[in-house]
PDBQT receptor file of N, H, CA, C and O in Angstrom, charges set to zero:
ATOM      1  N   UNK A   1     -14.536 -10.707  25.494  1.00  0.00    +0.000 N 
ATOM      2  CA  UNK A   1     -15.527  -9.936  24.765  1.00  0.00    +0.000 C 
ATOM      3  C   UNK A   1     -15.196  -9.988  23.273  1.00  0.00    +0.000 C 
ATOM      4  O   UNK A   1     -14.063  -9.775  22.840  1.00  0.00    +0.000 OA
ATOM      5  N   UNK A   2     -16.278 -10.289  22.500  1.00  0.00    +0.000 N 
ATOM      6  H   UNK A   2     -17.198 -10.462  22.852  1.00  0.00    +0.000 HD
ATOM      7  CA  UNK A   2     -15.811 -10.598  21.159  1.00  0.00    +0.000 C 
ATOM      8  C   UNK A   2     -16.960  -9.669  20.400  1.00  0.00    +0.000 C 
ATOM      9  O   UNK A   2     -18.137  -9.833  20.719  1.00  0.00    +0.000 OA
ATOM     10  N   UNK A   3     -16.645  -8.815  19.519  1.00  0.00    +0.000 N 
ATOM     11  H   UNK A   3     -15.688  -8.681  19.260  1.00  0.00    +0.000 HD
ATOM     12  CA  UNK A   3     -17.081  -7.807  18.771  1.00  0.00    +0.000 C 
ATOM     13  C   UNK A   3     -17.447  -8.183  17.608  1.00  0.00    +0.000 C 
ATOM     14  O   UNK A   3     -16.545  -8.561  16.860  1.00  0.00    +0.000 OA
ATOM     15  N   UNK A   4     -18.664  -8.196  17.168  1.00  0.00    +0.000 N 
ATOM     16  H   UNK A   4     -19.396  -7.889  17.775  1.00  0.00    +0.000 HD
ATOM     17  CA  UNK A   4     -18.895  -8.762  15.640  1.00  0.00    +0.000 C 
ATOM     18  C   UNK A   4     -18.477  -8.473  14.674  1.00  0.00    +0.000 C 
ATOM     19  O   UNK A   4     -18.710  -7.334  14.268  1.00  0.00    +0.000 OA
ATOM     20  N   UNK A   5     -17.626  -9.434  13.833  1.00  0.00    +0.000 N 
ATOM     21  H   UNK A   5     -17.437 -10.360  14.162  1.00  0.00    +0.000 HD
ATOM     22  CA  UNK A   5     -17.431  -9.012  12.377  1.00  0.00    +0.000 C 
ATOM     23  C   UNK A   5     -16.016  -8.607  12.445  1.00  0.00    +0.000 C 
ATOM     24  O   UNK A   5     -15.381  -8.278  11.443  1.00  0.00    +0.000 OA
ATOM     25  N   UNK A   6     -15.322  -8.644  14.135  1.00  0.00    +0.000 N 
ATOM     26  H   UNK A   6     -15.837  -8.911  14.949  1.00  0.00    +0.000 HD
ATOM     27  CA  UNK A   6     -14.145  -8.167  14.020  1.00  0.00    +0.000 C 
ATOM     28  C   UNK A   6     -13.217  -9.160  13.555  1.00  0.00    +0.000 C 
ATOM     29  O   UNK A   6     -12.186  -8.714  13.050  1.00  0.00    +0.000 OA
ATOM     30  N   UNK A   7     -13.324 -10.147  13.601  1.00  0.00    +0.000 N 
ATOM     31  H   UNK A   7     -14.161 -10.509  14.011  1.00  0.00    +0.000 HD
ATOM     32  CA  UNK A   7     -12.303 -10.847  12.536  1.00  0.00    +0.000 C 
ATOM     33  C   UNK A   7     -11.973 -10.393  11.061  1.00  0.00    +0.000 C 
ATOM     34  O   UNK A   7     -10.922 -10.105  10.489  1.00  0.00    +0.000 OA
ATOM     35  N   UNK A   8     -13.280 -10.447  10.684  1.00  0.00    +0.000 N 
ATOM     36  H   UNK A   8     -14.134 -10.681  11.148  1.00  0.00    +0.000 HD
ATOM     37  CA  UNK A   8     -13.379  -9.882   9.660  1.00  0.00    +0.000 C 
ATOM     38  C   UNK A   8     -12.582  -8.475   9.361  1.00  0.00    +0.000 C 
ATOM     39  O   UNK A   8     -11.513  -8.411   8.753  1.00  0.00    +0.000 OA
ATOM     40  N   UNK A   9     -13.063  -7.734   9.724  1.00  0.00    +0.000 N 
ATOM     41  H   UNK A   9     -13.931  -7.787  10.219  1.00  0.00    +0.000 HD
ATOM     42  CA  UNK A   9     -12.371  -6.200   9.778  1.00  0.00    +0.000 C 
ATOM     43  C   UNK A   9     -10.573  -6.530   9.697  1.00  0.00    +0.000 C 
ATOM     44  O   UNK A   9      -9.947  -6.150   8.708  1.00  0.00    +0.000 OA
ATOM     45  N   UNK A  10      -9.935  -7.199  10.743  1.00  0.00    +0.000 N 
ATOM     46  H   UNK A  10     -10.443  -7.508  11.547  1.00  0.00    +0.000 HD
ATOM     47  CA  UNK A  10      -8.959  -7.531  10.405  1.00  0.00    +0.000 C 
ATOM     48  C   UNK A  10      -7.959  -8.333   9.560  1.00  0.00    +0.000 C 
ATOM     49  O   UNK A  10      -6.728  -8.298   9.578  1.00  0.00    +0.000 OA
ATOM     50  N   UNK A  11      -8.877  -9.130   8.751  1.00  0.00    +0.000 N 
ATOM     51  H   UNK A  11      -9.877  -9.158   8.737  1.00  0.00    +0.000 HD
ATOM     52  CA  UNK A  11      -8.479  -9.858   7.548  1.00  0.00    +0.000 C 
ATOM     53  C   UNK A  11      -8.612  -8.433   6.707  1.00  0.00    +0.000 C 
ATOM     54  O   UNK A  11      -7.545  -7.963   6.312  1.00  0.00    +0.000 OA
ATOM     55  N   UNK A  12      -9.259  -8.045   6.543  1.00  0.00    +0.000 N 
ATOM     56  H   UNK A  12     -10.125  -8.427   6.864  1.00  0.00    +0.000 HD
ATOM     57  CA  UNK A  12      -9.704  -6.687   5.496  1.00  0.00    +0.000 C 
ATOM     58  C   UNK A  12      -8.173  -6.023   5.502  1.00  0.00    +0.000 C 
ATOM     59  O   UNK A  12      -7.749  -5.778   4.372  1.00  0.00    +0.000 OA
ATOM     60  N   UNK A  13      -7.191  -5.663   6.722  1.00  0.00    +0.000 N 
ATOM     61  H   UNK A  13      -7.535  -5.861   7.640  1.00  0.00    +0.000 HD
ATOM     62  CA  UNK A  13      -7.010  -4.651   7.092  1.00  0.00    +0.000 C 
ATOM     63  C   UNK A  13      -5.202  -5.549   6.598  1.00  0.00    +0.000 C 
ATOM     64  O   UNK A  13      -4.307  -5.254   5.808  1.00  0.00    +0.000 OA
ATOM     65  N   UNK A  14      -5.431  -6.727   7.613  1.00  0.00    +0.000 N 
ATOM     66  H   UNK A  14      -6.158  -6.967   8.256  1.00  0.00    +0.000 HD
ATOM     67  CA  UNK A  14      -4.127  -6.927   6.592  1.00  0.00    +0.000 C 
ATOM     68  C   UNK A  14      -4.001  -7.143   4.912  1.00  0.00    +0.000 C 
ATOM     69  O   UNK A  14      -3.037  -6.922   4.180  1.00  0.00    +0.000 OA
ATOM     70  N   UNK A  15      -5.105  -7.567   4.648  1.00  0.00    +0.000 N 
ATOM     71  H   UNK A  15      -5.888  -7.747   5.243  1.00  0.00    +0.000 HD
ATOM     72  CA  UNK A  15      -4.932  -7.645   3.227  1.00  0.00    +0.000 C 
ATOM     73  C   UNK A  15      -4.977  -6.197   2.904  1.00  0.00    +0.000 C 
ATOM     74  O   UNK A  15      -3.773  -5.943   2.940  1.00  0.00    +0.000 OA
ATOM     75  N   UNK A  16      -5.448  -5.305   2.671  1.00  0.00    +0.000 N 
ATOM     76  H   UNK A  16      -6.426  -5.512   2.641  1.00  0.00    +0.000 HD
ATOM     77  CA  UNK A  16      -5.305  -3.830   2.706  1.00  0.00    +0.000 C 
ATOM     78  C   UNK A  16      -3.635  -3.696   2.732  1.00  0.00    +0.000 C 
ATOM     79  O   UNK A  16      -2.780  -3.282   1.950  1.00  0.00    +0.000 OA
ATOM     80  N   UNK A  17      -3.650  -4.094   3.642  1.00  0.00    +0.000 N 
ATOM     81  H   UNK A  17      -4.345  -4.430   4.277  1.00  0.00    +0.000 HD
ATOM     82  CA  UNK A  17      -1.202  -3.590   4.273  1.00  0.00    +0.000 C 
ATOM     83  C   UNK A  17      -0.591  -4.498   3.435  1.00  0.00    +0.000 C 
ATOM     84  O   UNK A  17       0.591  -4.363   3.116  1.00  0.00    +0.000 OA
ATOM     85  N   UNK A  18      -1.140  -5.229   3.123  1.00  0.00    +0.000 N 
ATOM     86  H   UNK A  18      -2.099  -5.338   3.382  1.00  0.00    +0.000 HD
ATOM     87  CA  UNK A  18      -0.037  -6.172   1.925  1.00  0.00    +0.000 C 
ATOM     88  C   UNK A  18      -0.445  -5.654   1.043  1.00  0.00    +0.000 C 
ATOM     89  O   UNK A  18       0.570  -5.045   0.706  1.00  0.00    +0.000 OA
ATOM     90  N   UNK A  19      -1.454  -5.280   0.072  1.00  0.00    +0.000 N 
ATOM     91  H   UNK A  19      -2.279  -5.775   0.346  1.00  0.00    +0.000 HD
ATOM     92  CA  UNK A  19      -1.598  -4.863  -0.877  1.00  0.00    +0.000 C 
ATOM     93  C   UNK A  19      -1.019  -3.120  -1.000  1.00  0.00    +0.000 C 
ATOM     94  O   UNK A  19      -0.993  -2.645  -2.136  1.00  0.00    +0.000 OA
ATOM     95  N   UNK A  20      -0.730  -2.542  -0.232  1.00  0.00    +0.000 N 
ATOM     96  H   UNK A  20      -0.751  -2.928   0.690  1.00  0.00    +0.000 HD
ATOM     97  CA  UNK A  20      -0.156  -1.161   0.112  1.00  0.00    +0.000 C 
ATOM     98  C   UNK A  20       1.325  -1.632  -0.394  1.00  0.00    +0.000 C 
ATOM     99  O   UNK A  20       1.862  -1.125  -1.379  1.00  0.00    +0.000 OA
ATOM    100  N   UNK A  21       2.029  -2.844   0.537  1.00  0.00    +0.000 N 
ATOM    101  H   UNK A  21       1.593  -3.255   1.338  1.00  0.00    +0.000 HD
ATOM    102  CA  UNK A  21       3.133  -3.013   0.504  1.00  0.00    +0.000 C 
ATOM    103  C   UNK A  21       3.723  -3.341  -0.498  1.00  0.00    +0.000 C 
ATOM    104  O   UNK A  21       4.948  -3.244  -0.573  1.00  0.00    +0.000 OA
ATOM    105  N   UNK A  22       2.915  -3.833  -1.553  1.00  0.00    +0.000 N 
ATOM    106  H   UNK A  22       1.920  -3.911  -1.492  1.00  0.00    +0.000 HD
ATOM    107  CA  UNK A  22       3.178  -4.260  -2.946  1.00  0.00    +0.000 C 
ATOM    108  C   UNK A  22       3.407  -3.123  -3.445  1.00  0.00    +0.000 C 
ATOM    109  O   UNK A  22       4.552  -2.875  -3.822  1.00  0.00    +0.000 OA
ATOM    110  N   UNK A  23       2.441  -2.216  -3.562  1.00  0.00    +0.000 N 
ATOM    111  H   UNK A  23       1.511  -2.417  -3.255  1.00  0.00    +0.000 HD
ATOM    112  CA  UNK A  23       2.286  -1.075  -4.813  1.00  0.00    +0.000 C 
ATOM    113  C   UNK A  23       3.889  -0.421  -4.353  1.00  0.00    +0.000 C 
ATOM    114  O   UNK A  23       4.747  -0.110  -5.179  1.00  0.00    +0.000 OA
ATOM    115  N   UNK A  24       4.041  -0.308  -2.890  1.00  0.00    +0.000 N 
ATOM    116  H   UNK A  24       3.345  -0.561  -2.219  1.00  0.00    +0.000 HD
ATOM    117  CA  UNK A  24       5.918   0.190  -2.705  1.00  0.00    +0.000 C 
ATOM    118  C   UNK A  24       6.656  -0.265  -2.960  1.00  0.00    +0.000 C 
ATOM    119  O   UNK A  24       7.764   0.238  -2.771  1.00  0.00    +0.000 OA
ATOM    120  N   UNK A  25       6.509  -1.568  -3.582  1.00  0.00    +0.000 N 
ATOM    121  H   UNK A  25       5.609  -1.977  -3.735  1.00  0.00    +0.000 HD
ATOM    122  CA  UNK A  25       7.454  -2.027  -3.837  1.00  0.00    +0.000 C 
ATOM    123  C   UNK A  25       7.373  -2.157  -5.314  1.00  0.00    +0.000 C 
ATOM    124  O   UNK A  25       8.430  -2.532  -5.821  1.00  0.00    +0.000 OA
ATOM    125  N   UNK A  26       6.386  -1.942  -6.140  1.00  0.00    +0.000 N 
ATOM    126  H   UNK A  26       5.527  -1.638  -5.729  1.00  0.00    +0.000 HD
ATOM    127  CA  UNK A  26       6.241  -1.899  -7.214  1.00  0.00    +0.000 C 
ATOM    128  C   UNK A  26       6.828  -0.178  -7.600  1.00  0.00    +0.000 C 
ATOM    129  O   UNK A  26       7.699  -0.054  -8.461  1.00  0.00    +0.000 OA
ATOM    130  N   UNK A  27       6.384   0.795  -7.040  1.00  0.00    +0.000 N 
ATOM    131  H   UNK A  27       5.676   0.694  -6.341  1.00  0.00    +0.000 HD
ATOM    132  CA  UNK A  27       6.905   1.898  -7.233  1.00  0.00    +0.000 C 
ATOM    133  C   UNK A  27       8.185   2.145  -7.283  1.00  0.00    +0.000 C 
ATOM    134  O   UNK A  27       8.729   2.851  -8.133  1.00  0.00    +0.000 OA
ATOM    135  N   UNK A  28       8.807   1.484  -6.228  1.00  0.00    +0.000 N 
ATOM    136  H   UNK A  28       8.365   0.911  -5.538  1.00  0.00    +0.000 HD
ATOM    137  CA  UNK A  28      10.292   1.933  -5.725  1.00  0.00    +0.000 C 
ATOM    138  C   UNK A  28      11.068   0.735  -7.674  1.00  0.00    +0.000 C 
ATOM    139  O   UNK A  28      11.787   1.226  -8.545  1.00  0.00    +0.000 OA
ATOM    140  N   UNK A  29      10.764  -0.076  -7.660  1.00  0.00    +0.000 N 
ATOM    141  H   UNK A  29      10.179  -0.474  -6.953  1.00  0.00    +0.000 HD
ATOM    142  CA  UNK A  29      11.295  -1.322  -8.947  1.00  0.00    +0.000 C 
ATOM    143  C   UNK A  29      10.930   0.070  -9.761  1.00  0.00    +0.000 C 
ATOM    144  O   UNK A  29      11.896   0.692 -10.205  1.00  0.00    +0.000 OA
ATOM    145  N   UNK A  30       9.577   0.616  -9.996  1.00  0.00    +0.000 N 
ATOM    146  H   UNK A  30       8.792   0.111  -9.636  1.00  0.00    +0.000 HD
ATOM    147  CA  UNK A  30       9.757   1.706 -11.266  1.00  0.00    +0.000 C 
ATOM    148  C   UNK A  30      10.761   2.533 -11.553  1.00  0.00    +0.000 C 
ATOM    149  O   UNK A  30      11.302   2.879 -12.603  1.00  0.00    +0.000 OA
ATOM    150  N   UNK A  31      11.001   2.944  -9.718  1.00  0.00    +0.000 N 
ATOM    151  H   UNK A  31      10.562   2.662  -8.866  1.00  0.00    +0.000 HD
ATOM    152  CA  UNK A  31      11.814   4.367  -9.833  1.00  0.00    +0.000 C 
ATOM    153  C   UNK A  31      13.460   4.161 -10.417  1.00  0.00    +0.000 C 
ATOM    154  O   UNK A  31      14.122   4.806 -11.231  1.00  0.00    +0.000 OA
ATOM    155  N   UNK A  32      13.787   2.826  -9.504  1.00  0.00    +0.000 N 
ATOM    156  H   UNK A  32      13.249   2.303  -8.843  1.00  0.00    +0.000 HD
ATOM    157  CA  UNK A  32      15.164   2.356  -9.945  1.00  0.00    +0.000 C 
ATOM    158  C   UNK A  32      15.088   1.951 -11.354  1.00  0.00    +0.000 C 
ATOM    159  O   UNK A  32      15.965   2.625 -11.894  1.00  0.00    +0.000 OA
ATOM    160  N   UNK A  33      14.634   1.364 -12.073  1.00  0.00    +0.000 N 
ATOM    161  H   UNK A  33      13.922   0.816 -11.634  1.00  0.00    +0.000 HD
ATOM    162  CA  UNK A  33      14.030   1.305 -13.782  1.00  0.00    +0.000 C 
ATOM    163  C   UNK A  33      14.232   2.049 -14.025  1.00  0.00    +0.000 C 
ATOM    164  O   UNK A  33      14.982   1.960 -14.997  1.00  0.00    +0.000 OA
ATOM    165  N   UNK A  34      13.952   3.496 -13.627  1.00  0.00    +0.000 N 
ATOM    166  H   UNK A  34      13.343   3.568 -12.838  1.00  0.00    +0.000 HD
ATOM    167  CA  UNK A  34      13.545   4.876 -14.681  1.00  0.00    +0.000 C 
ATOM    168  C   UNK A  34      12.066   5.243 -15.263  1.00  0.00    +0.000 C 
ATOM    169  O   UNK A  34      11.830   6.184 -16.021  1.00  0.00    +0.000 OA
ATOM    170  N   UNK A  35      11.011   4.200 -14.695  1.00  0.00    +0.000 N 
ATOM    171  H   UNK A  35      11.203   3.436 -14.079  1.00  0.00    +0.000 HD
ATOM    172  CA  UNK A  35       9.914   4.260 -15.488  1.00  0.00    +0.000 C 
ATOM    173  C   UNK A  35       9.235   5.415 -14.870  1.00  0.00    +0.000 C 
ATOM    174  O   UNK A  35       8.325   5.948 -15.505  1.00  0.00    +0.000 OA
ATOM    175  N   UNK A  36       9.575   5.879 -13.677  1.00  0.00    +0.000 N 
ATOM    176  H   UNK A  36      10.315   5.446 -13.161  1.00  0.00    +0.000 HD
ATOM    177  CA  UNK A  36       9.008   7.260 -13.235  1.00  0.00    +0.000 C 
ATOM    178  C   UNK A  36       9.904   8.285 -12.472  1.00  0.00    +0.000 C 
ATOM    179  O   UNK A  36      10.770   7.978 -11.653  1.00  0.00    +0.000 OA
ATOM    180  N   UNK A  37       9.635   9.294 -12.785  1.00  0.00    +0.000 N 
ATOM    181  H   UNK A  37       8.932   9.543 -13.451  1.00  0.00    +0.000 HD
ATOM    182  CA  UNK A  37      10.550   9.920 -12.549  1.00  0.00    +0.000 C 
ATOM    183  C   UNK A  37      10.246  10.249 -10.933  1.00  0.00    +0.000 C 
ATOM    184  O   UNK A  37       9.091  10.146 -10.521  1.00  0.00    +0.000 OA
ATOM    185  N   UNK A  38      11.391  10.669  -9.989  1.00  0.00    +0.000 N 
ATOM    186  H   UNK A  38      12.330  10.752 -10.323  1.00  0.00    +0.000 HD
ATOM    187  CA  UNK A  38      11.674  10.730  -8.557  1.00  0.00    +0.000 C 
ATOM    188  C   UNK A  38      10.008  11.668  -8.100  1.00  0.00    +0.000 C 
ATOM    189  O   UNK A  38       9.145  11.200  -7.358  1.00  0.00    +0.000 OA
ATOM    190  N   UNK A  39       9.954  12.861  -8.703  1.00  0.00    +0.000 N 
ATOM    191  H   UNK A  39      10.655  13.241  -9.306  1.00  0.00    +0.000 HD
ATOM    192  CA  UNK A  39       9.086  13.779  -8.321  1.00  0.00    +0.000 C 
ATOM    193  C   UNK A  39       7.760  13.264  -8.233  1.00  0.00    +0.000 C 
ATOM    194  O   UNK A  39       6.991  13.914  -7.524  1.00  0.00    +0.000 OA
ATOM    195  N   UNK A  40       7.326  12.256  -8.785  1.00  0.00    +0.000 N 
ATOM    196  H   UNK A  40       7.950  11.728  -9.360  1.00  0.00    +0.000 HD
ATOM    197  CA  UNK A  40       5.982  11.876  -8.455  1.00  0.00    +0.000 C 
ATOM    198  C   UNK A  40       6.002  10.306  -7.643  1.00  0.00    +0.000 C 
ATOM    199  O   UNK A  40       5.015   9.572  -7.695  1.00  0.00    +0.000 OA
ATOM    200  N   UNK A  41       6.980  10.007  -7.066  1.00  0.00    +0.000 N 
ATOM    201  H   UNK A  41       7.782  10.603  -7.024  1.00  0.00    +0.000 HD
ATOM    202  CA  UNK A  41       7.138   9.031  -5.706  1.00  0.00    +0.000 C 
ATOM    203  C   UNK A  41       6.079   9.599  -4.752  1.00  0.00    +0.000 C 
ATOM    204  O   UNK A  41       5.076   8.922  -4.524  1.00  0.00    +0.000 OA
ATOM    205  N   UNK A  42       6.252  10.879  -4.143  1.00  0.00    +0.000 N 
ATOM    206  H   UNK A  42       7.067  11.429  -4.327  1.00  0.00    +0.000 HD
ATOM    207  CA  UNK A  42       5.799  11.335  -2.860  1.00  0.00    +0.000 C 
ATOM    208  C   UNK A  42       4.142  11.323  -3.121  1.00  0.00    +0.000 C 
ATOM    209  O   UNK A  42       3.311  10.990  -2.276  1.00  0.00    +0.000 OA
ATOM    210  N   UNK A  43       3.856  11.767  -4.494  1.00  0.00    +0.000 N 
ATOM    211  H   UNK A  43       4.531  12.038  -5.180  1.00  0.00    +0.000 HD
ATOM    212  CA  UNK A  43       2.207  11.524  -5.037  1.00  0.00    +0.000 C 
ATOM    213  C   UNK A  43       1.603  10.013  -4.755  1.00  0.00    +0.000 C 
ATOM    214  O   UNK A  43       0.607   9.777  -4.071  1.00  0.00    +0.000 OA
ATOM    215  N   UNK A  44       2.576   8.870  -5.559  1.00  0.00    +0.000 N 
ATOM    216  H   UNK A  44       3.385   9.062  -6.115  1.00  0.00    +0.000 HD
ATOM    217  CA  UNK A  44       2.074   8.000  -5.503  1.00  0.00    +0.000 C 
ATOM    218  C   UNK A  44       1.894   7.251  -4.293  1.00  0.00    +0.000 C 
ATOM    219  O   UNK A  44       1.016   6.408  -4.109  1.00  0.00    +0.000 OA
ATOM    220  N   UNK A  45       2.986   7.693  -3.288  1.00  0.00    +0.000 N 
ATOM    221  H   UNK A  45       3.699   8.378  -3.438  1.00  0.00    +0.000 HD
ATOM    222  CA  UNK A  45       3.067   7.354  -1.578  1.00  0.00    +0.000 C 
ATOM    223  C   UNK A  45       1.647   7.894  -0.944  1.00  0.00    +0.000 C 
ATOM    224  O   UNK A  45       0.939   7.223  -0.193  1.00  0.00    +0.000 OA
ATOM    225  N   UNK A  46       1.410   9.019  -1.318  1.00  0.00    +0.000 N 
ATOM    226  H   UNK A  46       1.985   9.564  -1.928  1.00  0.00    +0.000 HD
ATOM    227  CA  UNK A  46       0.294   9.317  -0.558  1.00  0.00    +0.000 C 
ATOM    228  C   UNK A  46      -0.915   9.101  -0.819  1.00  0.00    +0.000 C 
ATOM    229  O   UNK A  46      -1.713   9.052   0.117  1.00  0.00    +0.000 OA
ATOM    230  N   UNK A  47      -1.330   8.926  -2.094  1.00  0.00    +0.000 N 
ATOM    231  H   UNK A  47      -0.682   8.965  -2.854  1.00  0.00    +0.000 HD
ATOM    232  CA  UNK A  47      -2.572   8.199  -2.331  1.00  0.00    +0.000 C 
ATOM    233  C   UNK A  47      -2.554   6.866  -1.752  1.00  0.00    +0.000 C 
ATOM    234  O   UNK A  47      -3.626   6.262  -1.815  1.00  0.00    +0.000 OA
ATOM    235  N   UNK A  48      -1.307   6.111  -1.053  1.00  0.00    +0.000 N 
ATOM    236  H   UNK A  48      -0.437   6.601  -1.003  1.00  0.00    +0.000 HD
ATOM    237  CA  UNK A  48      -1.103   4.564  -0.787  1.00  0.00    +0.000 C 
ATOM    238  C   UNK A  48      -1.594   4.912   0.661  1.00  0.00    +0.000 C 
ATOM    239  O   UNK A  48      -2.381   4.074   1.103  1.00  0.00    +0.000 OA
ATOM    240  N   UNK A  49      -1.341   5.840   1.405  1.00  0.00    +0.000 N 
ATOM    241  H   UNK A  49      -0.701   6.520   1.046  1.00  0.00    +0.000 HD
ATOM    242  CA  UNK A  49      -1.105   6.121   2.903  1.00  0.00    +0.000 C 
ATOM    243  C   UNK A  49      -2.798   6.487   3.068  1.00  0.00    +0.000 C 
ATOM    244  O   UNK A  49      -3.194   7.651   2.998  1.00  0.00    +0.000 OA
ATOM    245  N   UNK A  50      -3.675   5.384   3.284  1.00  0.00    +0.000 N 
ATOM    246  H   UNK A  50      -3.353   4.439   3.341  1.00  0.00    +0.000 HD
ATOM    247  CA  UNK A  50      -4.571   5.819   3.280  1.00  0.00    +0.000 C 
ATOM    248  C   UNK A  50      -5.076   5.833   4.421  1.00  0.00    +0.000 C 
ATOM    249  O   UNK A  50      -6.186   6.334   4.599  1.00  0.00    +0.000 OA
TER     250      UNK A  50
């Protein structure tokens, strides 16, 4: 049984999780930098956790 468009949906969905996985890893490079301070990690995590 093949569902329309569901390929699709799942290209969407990993590109979505890699692009999530970046911004953590871009965050976490800030935090060790110093470019942001610890207290707004958990902010920027959750706007990612969508």
């Amino acid at each position: 049984m093949k569902i329309e468009g569901s390929e699709e949906n799942w290209e969407n969905r990993e590109r979505k999780e890699a692009a999530v996985e970046t911004w953590r890893g871009k965050i976490v490079k800030a935090l060790i930098e110093g470019h942001i301070c610890q207290s707004t990690v958990p902010k920027l995590l959750g706007v990612l956790s969508i």
